[in-house]
MIVEXLUM-770721 format. One line per field, with one value per atom (N, C-alpha, C): x, y, z; residue number from 1; residue in one letter; atom name. Coordinates in nm, 3 decimals, padded with zeros to 5 digits. Last residue first. Layout:
N
px	X:...
py	Y:...
pz	Z:...
seq	NUM:...
type	a:...
atom	CA:...
This chain:
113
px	-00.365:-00.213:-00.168:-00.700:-00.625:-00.470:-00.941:-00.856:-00.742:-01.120:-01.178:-01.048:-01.025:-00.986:-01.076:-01.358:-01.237:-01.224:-01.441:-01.438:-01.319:-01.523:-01.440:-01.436:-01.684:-01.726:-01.640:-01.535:-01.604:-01.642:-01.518:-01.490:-01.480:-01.804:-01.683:-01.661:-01.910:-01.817:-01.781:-02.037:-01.983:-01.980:-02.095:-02.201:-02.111:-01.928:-02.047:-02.116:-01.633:-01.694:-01.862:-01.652:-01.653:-01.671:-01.659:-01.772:-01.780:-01.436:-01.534:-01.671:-01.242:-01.207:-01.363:-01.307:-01.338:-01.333:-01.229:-01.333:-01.382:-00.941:-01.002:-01.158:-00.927:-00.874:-00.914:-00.923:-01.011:-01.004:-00.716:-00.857:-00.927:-00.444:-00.524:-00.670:-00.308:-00.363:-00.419:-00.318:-00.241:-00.207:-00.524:-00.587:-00.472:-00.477:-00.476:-00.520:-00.503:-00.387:-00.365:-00.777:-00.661:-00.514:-01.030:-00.944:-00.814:-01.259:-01.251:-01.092:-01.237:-01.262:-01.193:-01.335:-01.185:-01.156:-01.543:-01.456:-01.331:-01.718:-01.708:-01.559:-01.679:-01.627:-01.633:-01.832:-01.688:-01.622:-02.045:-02.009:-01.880:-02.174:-02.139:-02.059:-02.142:-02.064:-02.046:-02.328:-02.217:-02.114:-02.540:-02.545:-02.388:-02.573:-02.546:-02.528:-02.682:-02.532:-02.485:-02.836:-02.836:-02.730:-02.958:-02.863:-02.871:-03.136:-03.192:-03.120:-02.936:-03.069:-03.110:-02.744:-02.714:-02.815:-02.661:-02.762:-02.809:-02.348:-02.449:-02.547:-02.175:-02.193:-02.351:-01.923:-02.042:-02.085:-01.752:-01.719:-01.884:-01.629:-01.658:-01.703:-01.564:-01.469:-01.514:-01.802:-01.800:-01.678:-01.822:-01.933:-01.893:-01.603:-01.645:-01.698:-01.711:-01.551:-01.600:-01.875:-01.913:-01.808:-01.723:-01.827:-01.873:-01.554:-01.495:-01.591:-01.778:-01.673:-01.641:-01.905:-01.969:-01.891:-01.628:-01.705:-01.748:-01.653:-01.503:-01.578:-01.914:-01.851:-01.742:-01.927:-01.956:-01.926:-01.680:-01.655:-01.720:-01.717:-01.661:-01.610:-01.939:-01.983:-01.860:-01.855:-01.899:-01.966:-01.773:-01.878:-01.941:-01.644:-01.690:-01.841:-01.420:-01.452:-01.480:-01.428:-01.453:-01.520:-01.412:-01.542:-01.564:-01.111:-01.206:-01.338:-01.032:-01.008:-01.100:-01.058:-01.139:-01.092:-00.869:-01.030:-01.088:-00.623:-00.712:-00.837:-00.631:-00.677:-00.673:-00.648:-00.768:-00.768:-00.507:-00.531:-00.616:-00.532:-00.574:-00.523:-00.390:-00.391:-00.381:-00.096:-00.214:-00.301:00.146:00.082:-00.048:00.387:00.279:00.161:00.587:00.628:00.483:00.459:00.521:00.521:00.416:00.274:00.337:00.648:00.544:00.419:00.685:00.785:00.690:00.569:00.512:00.599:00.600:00.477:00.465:00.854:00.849:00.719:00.793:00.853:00.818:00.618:00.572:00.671:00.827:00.786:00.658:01.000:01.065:00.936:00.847:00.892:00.952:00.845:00.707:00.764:01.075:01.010:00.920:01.119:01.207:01.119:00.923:00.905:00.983
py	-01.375:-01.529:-01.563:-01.514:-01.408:-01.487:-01.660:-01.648:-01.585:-01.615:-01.598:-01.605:-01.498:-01.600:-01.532:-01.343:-01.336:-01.440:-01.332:-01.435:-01.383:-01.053:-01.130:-01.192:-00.787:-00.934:-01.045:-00.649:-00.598:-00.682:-00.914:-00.761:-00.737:-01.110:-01.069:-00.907:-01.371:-01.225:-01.177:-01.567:-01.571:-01.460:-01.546:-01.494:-01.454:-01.678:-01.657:-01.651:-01.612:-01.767:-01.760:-01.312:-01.364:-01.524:-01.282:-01.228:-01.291:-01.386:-01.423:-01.372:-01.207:-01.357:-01.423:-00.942:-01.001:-01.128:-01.010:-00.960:-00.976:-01.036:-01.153:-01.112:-00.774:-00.899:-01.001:-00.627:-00.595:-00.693:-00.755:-00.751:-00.738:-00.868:-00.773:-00.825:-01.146:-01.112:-00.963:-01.342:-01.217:-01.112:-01.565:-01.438:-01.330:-01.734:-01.631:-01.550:-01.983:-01.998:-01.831:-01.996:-01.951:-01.913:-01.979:-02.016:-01.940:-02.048:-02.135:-02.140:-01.763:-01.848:-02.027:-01.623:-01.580:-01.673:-01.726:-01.711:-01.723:-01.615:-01.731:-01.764:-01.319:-01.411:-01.553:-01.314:-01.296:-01.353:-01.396:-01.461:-01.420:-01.165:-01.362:-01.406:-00.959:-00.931:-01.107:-01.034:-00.990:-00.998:-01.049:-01.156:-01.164:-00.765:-00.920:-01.024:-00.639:-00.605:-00.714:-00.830:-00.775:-00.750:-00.928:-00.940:-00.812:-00.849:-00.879:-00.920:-01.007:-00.886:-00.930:-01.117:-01.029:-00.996:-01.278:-01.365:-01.236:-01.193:-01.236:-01.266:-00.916:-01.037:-01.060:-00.700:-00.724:-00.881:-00.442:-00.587:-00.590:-00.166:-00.247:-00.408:00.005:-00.017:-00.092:-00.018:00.069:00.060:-00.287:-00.253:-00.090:-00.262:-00.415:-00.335:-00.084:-00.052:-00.134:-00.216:-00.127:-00.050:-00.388:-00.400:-00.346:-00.240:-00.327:-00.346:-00.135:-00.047:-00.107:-00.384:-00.278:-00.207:-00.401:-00.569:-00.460:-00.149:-00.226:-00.284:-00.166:-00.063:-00.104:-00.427:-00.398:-00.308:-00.337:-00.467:-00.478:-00.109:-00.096:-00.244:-00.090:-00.129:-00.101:-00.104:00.002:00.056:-00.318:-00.247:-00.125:-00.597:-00.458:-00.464:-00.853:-00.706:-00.619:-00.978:-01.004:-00.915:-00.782:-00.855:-00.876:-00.738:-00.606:-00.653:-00.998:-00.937:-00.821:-01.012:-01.094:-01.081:-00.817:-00.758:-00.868:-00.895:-00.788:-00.764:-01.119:-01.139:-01.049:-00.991:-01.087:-01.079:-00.663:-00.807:-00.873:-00.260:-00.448:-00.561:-00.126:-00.114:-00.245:-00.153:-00.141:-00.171:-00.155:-00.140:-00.108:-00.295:-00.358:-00.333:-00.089:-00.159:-00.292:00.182:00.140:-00.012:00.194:00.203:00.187:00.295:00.132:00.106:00.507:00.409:00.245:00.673:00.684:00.523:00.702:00.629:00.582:00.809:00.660:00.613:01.028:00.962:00.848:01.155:01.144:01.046:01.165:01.055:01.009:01.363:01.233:01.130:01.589:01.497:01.401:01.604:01.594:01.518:01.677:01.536:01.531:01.916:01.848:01.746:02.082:02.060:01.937
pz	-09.227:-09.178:-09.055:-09.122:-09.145:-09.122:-09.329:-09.206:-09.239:-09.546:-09.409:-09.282:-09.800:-09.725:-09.611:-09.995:-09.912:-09.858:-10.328:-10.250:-10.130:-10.470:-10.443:-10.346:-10.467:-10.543:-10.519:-10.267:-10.425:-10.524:-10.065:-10.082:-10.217:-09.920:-10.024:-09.993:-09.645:-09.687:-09.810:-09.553:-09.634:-09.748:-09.264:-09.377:-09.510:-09.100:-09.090:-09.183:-09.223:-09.202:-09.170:-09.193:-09.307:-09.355:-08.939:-09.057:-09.128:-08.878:-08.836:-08.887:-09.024:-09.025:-08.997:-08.938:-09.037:-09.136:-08.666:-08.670:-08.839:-08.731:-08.666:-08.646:-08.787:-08.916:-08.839:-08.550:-08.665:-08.773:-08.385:-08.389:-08.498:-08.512:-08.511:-08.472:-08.401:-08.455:-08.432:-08.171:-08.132:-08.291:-08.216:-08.113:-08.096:-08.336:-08.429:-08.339:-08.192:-08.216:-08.314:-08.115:-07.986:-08.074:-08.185:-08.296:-08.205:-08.047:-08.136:-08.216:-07.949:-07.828:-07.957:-08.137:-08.109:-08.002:-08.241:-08.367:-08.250:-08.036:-08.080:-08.178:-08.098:-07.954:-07.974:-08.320:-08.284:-08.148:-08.220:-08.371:-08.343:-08.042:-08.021:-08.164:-08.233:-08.067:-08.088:-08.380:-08.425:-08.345:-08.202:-08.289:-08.371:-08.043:-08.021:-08.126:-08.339:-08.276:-08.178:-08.543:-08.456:-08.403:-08.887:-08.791:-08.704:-09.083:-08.920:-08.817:-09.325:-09.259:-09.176:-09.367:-09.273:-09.245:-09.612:-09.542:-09.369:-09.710:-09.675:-09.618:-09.723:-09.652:-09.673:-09.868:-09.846:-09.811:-09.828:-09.777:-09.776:-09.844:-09.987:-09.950:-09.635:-09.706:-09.841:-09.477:-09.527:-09.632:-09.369:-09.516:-09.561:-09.190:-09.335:-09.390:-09.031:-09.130:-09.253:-08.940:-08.967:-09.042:-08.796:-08.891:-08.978:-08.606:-08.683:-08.792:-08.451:-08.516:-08.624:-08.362:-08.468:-08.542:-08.143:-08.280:-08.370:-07.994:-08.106:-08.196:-07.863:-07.967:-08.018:-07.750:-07.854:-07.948:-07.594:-07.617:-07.785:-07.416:-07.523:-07.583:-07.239:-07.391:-07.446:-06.982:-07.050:-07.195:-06.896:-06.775:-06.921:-06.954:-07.028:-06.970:-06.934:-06.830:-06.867:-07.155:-07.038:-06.939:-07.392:-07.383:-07.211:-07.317:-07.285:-07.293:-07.371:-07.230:-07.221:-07.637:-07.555:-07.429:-07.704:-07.767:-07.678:-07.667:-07.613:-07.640:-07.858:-07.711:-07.630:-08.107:-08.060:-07.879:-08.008:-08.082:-08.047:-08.084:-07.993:-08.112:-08.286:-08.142:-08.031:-08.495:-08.460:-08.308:-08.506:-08.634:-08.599:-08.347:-08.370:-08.468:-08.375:-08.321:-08.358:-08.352:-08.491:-08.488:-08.075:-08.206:-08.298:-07.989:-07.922:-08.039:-08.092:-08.137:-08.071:-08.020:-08.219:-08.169:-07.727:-07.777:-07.933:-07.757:-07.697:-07.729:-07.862:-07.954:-07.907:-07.662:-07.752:-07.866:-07.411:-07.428:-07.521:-07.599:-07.571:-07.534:-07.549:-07.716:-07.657:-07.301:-07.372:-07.520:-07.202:-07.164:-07.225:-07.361:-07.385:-07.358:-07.207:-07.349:-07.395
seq	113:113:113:112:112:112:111:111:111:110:110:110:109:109:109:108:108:108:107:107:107:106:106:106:105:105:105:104:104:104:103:103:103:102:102:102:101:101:101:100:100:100:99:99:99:98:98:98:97:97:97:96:96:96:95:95:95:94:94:94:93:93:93:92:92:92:91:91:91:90:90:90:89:89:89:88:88:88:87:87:87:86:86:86:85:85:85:84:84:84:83:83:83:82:82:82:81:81:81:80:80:80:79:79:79:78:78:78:77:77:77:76:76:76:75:75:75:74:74:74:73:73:73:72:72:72:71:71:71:70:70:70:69:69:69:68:68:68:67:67:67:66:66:66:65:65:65:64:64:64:63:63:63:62:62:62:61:61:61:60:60:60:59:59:59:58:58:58:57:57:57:56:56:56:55:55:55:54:54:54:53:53:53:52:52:52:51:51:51:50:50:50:49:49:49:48:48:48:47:47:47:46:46:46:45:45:45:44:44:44:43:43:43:42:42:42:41:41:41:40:40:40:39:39:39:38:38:38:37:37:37:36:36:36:35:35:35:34:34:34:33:33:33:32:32:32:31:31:31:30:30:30:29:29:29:28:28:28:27:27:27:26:26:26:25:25:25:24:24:24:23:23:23:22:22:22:21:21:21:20:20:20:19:19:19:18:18:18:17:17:17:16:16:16:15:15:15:14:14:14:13:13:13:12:12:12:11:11:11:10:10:10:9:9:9:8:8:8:7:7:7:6:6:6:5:5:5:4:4:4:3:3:3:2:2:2:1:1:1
type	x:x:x:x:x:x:x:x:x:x:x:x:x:x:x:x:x:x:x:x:x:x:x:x:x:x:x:x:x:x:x:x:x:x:x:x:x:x:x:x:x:x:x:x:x:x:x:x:x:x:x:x:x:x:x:x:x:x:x:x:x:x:x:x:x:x:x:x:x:x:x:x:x:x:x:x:x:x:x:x:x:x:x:x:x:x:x:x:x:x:x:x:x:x:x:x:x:x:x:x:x:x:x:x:x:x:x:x:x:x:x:x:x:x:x:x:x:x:x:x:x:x:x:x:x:x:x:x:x:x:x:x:x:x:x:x:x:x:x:x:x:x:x:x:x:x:x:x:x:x:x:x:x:x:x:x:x:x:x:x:x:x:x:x:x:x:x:x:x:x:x:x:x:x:x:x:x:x:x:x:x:x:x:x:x:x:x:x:x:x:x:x:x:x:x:x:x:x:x:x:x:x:x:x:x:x:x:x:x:x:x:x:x:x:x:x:x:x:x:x:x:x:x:x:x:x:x:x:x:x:x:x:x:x:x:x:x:x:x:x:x:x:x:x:x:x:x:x:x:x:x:x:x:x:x:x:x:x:x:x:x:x:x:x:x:x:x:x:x:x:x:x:x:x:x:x:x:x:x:x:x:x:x:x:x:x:x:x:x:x:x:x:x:x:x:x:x:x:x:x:x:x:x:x:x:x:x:x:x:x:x:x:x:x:x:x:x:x:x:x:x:x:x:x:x:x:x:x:x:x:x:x:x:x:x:x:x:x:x
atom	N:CA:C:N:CA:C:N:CA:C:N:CA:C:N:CA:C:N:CA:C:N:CA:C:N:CA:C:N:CA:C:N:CA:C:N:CA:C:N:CA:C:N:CA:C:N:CA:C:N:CA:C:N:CA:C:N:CA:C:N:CA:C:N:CA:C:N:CA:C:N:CA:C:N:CA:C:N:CA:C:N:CA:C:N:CA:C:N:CA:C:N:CA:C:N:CA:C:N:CA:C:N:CA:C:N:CA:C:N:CA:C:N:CA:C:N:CA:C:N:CA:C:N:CA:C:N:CA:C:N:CA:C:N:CA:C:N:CA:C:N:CA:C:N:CA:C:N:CA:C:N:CA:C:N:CA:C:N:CA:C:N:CA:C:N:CA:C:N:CA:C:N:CA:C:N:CA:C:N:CA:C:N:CA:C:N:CA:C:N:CA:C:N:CA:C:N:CA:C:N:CA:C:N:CA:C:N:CA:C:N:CA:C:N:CA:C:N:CA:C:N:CA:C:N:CA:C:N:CA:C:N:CA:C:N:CA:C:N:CA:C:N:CA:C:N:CA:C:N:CA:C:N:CA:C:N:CA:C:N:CA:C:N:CA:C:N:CA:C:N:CA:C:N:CA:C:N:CA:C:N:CA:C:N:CA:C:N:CA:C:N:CA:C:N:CA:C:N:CA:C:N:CA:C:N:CA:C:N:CA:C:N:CA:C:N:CA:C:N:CA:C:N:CA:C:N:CA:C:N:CA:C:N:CA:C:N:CA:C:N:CA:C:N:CA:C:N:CA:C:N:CA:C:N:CA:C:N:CA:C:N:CA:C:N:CA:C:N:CA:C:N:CA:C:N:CA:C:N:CA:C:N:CA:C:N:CA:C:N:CA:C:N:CA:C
């Protein structure tokens, strides 16, 4: 019991420590080597947060889950210096230069700090 809370604390404490799971350049290491789709399932995830939180984008109809998947990898390949970044904020960095993004009418910065 004892080793179980201990190395449940050591994990709350590596997850405090960064806030959040992937960064850009985990998210373009799992693109690399994704046998399993979890490259796309993240990008959509991430997307699919955008519109559910209030984020509406432009010009989108007939966008395709590839088309979303490339637009981000593009984004994260183009912009090296924000790849240790959250994923999900470099996912809406790149939405949001694409198809010029708002959240509840509001013009979003497209790049994340």
């Amino acid at each position: 019991m004892r080793v179980a809370l201990i190395a449940i604390a050591l994990l709350i404490s590596t997850l405090g420590a960064r806030g959040y799971f992937d960064d850009g350049n985990d998210l373009l290491r799992i693109c690399a080597h994704d046998a399993l789709g979890m490259c796309m399932g993240q990008i959509t995830g991430h997307y699919d947060m955008m519109v559910a939180v209030g984020f509406v984008c432009a010009n989108t109809k007939g966008v395709n889950k590839q088309q979303v998947k490339d637009i981000v990898l593009k984004y994260l390949r183009d912009h090296p210096a924000k790849r240790h970044q959250p994923s999900a904020s470099l996912t809406i960095a790149a939405m949001t230069d694409a198809f010029n993004c708002r959240f509840n009418g509001q013009k979003v910065e497209s790049s994340p700090r």
